[in-house]
C-alpha positions as CSV (number, residue, x, y, z in Angstrom):
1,X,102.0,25.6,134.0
2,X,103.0,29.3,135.0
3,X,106.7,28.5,133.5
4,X,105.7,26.8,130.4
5,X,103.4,30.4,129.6
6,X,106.5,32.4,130.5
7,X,109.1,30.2,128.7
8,X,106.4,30.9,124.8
9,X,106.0,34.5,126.1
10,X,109.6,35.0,126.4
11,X,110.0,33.4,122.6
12,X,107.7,35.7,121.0
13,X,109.8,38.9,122.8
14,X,113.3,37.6,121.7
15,X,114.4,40.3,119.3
16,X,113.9,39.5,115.9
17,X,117.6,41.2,115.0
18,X,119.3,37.8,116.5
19,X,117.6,35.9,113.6
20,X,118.9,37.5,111.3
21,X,122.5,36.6,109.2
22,X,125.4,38.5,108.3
23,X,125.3,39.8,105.0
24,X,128.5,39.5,102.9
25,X,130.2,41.0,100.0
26,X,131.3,39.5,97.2
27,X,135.5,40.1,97.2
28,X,135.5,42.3,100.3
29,X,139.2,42.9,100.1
30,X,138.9,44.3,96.6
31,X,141.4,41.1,95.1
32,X,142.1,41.1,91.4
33,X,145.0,41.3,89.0
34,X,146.3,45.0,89.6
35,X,145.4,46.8,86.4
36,X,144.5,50.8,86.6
37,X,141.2,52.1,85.1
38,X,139.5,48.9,86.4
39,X,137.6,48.1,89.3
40,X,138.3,44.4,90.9
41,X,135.6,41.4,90.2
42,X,132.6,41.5,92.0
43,X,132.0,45.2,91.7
44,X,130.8,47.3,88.9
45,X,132.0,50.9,88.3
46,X,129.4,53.6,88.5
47,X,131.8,56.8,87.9
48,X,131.2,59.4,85.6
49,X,130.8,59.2,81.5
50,X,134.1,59.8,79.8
51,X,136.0,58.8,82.9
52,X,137.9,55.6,83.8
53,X,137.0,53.4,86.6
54,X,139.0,53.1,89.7
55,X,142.0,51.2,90.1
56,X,143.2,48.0,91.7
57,X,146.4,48.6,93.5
58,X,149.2,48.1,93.8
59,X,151.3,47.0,90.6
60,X,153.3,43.8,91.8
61,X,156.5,45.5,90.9
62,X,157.2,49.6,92.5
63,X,159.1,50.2,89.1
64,X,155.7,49.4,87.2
65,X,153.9,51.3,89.8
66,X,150.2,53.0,88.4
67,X,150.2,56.7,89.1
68,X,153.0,56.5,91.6
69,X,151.0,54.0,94.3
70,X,153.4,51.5,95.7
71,X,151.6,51.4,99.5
72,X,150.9,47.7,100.5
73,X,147.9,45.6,100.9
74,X,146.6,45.5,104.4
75,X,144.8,42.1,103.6
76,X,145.9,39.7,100.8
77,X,147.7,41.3,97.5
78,X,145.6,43.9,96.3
79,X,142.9,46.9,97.4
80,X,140.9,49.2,95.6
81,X,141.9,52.9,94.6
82,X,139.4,55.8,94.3
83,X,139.9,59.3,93.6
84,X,137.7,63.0,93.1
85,X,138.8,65.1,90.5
86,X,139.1,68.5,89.8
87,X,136.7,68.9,87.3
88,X,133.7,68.1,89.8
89,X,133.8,63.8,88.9
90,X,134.9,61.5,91.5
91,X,135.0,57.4,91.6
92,X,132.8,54.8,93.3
93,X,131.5,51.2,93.0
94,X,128.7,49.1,93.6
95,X,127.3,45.7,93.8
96,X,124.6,43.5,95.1
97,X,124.9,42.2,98.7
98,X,124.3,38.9,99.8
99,X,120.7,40.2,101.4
100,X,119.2,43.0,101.8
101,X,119.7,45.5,104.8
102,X,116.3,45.9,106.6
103,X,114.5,49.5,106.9
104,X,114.8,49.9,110.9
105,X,117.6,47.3,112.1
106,X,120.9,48.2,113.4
107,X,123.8,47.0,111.5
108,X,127.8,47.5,112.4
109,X,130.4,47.5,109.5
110,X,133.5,48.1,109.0
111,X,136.5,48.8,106.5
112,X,140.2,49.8,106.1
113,X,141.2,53.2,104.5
114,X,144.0,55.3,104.1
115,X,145.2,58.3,101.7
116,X,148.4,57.2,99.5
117,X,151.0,60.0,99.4
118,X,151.4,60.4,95.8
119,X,148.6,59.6,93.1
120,X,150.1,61.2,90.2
121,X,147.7,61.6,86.7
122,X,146.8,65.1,84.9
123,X,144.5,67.6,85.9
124,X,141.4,67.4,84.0
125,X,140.7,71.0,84.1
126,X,144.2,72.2,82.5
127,X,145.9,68.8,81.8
128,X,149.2,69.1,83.5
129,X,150.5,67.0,85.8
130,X,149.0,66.9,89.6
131,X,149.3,65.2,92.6
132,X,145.7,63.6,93.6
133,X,146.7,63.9,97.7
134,X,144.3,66.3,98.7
135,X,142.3,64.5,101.9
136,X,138.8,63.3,100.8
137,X,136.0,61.0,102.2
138,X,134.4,58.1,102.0
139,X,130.3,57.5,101.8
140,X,128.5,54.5,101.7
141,X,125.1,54.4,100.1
142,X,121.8,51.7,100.5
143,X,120.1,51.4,96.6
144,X,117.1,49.5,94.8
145,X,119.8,48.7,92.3
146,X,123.6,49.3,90.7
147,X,124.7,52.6,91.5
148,X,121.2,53.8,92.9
149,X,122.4,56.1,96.0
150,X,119.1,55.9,97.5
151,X,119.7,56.0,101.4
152,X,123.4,57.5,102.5
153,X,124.4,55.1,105.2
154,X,127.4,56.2,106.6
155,X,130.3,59.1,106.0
156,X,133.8,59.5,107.0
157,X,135.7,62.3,107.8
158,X,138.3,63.5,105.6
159,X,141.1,60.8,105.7
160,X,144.2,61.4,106.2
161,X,146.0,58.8,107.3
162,X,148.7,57.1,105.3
163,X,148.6,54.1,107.2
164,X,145.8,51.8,106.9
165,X,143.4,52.1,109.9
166,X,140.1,50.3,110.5
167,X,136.8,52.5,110.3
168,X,133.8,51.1,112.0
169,X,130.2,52.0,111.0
170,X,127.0,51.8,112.8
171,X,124.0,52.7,110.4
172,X,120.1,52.3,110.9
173,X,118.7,52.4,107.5
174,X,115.1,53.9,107.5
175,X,114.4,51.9,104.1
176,X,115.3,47.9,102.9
177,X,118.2,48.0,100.5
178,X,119.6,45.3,98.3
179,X,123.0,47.1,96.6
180,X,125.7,49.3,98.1
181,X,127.9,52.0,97.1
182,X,131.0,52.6,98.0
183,X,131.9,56.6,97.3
184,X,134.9,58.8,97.1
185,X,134.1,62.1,97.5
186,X,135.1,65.4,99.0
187,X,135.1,67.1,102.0
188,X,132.6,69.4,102.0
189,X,131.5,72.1,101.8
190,X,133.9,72.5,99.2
191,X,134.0,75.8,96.9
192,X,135.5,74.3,94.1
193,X,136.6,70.5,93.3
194,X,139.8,68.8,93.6
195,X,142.3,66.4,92.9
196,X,142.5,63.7,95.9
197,X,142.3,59.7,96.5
198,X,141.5,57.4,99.0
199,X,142.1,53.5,99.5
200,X,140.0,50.8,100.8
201,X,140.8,47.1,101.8
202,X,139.4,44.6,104.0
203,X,135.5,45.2,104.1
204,X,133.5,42.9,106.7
205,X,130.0,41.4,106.7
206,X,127.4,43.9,107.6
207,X,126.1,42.6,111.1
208,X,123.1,43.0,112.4
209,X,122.8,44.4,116.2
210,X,120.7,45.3,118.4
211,X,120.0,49.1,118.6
212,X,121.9,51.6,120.6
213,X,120.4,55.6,120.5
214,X,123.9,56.9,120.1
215,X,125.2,55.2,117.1
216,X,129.5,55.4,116.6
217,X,131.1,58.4,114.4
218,X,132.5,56.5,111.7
219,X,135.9,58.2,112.2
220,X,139.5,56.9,113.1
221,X,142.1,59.6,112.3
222,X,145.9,59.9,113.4
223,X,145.7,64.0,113.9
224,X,142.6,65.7,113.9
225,X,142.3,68.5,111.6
226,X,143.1,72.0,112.6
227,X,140.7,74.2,112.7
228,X,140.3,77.6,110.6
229,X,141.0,80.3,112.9
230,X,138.7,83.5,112.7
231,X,140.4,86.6,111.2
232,X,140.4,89.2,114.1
233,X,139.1,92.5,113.8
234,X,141.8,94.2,113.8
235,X,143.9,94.1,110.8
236,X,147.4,92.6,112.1
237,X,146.4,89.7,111.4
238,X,144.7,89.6,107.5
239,X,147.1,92.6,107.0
240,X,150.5,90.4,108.5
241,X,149.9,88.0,106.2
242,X,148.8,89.9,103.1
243,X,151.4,92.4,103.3
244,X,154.5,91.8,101.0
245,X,153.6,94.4,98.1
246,X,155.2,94.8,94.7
247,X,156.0,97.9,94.2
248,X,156.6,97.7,90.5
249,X,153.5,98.6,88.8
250,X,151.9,96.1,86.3
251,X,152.9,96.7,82.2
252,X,149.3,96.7,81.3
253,X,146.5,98.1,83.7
254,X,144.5,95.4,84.8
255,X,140.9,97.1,86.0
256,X,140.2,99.3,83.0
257,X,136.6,99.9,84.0
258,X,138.5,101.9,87.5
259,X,138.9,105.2,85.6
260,X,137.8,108.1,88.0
261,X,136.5,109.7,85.0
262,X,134.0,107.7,84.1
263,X,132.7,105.9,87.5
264,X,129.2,106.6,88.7
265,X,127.7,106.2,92.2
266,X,126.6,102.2,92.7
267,X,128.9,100.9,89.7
268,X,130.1,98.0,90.3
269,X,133.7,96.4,89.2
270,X,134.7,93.0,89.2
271,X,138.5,92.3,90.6
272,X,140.2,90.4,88.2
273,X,143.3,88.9,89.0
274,X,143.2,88.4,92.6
275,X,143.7,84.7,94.4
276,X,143.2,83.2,97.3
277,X,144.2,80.2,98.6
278,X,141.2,77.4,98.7
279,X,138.4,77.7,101.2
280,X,140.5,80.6,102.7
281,X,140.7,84.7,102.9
282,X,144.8,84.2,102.6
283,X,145.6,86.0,99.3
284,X,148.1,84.6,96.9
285,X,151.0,86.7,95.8
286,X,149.7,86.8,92.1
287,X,146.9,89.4,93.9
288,X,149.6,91.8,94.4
289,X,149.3,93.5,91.4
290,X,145.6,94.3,91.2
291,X,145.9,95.1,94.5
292,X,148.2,98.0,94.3
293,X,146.6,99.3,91.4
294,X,143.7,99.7,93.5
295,X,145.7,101.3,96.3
296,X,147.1,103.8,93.7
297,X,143.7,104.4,92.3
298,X,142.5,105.2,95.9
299,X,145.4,107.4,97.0
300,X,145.3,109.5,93.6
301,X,141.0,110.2,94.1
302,X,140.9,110.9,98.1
303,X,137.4,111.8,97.3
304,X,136.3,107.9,96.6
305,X,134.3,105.9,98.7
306,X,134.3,102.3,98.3
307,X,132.6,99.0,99.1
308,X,134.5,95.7,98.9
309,X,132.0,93.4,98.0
310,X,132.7,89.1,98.4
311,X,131.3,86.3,96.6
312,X,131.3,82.5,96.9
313,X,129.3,79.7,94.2
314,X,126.4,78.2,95.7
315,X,127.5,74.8,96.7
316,X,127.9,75.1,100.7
317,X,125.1,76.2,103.3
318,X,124.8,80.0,103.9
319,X,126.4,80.0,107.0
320,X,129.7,79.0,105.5
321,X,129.4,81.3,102.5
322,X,128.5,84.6,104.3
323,X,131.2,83.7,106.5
324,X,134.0,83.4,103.9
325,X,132.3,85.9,101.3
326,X,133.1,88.5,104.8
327,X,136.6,87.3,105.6
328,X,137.9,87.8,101.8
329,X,136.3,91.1,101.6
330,X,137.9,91.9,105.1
331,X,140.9,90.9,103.4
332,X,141.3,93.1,100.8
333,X,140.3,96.1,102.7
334,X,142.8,95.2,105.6
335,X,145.6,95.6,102.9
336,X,144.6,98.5,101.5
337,X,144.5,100.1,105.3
338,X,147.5,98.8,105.7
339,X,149.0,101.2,102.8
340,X,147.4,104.1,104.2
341,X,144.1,104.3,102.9
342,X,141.8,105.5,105.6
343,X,139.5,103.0,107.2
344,X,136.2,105.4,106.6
345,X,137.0,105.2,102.8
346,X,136.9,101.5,102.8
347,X,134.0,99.3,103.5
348,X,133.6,95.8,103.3
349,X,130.9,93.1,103.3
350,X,130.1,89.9,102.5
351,X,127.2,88.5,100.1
352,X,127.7,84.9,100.6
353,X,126.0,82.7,97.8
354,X,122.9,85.1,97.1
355,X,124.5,87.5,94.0
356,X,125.2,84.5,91.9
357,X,126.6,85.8,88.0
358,X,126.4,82.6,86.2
359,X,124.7,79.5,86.9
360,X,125.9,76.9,89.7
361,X,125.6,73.9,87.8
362,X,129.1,74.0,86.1
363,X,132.5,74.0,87.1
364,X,133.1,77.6,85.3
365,X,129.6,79.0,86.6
366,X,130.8,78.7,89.9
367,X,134.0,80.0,89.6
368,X,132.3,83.1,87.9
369,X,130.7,83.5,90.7
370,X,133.3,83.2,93.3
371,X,134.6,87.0,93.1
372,X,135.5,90.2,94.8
373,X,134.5,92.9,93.8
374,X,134.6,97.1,93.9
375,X,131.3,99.3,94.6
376,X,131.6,103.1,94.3
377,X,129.7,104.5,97.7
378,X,129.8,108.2,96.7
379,X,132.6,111.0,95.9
380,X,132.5,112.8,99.6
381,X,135.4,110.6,101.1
């Protein structure tokens, strides 16, 4: 009697998760006739209005090859090919799963990605010809419906790979779902879009497991990404690799508001002109000339104090803003010092994301409002 009460006990404790199916997608390994601006059968397109849907890749022949692709399948003949843009629009897809994915169970999924060397199309900022190879990421989003990102369910690091590798998820979605989406997107924070692709083949079933507390990073890579070392605070290092002046001075004067003449006490110039490289303080050689005309402005008025104010858009957390915003400004001042202008007549600082010019919500706002600029201090240098 005491083993027939144990044996119903023990069926109403057996974890409800081994009940429960696999849930499949329809055409997992993205198959279709390769065409470009199409996503394969069984998934719609939920990109951006005005913009073409994803691609199925590869052409069968490399001489008819769309946008340059020519990598392999992994599984079968074709795979899917997403990409962000540089006018803030990236790619993704959706469809309806088999079932739905249950608010508090454990599921494990996987998929094969890579990054294709080339992706060749046009810039949709300025139209010319660009390379979409920049590394970006992939997300996968639980909805109500198509294209509803309700829930994000998993995120991989930037990929990039250019052989196909398999990326295994474990998510624990707090709500039920019905749909998925599948998202390029990019690696963030980001200060200003770009142009970069990712490829996906071979998707499993999304299986339900029993819960582990430490759920897997969703993250195979071939070489980890180097960090960004901090600038030190000395200047050999900003001023080593900002240092290659041209000493001819510019036709036309770039800063016309930096005339000692008429400059009050808290005015404050924008720097026009000057470039760095992305999500960096390294300054591009097009700075040069700005640059020096700001040294020659500060060695002809010994008497001017300055400030060298930096500025990001508001898209990353403050952390990462203040932090950059400093190291640009650092950057500039470390030149100048490194022409000779004293270090008491140049200060720096960073303003992060809280000085915005222009509003955030547009590609131009943002890069408004990523800027350096000059504030006269006082007259007593």
């Amino acid at each position: 009697m005491r083993s027939f009460i144990f044996l119903v006990a023990l069926c109403y404790i057996t974890p409800a998760w081994t009940q429960d199916p696999p849930i499949f997608l329809t055409n997992p390994s993205f198959e279709d006739f390769p065409m470009q601006g199409k996503q394969p059968k069984g998934w719609e397109d939920c990109g951006f209005p005005g913009e073409t849907p994803p691609d199925v890749q590869p052409a069968g022949q490399s001489s008819f090859a769309f946008f340059e692709v020519v990598k392999p399948a992994f599984k079968d003949s074709t795979y899917l090919g997403m990409v962000v843009r540089d006018n803030d629009t990236w790619e993704m897809v959706s469809q309806r799963m088999s079932g739905p994915i249950k608010g508090g169970q454990c599921y494990e999924f996987s998929l094969y990605l890579c990054r294709s060397e080339l992706y060749v199309s046009q810039s949709r900022v300025n139209f010319q010809e660009a390379n979409y190879t920049t590394p970006a990421k992939l997300r996968i989003w639980g909805g109500s419906s198509y294209c509803n990102k309700k829930e994000l369910l998993g995120e991989t690091s930037p990929i990039i790979n250019t052989r196909w590798l398999k990326y295994d998820f474990d998510f624990k979605p707090k709500e039920t779902h019905t749909y998925i989406v599948l998202e390029a997107f990019y690696n963030t924070p980001v200060l200003f879009p770009y142009n970069g692709n990712v490829l996906l083949d071979n998707a499993s079933p999304i299986v339900p497991v029993p819960c582990d507390d430490d759920l897997l990073e969703p993250v195979i890579t071939l070489v980890p990404e180097k960090p960004k070392p901090d600038l030190p605070d000395t200047p050999s290092n900003s001023a080593a690799n900002n240092t290659q002046p041209k000493p001819t001075e510019p036709k036309n004067k770039i800063l016309t508001e930096l005339d000692a003449g008429n400059l009050r006490i808290g005015q404050t110039i924008q720097i026009e002109n000057l470039y760095f490289e992305a999500d960096s303080s390294k300054m591009k050689d097009e700075s040069f000339a700005v640059l020096n005309e700001i040294y020659d402005f500060l060695h002809a008025n010994t008497e001017v104090v300055v400030e060298i104010g930096g500025h990001t858009n508001g898209n990353p957390p403050h952390d990462y803003c203040d932090r950059l915003s400093a190291d640009r400004a650092k950057a500039v001042a470390d030149y100048l010092a490194s022409r000779g202008i004293p270090r008491n007549r140049i200060q720096y600082k960073g303003y992060g994301k809280r000085q915005p010019i222009a509003t955030n919500a547009t590609p131009d706002g943002r890069k408004r409002n990523q800027r350096v600029e000059i504030k006269i201090l006082s007259f007593e240098g």
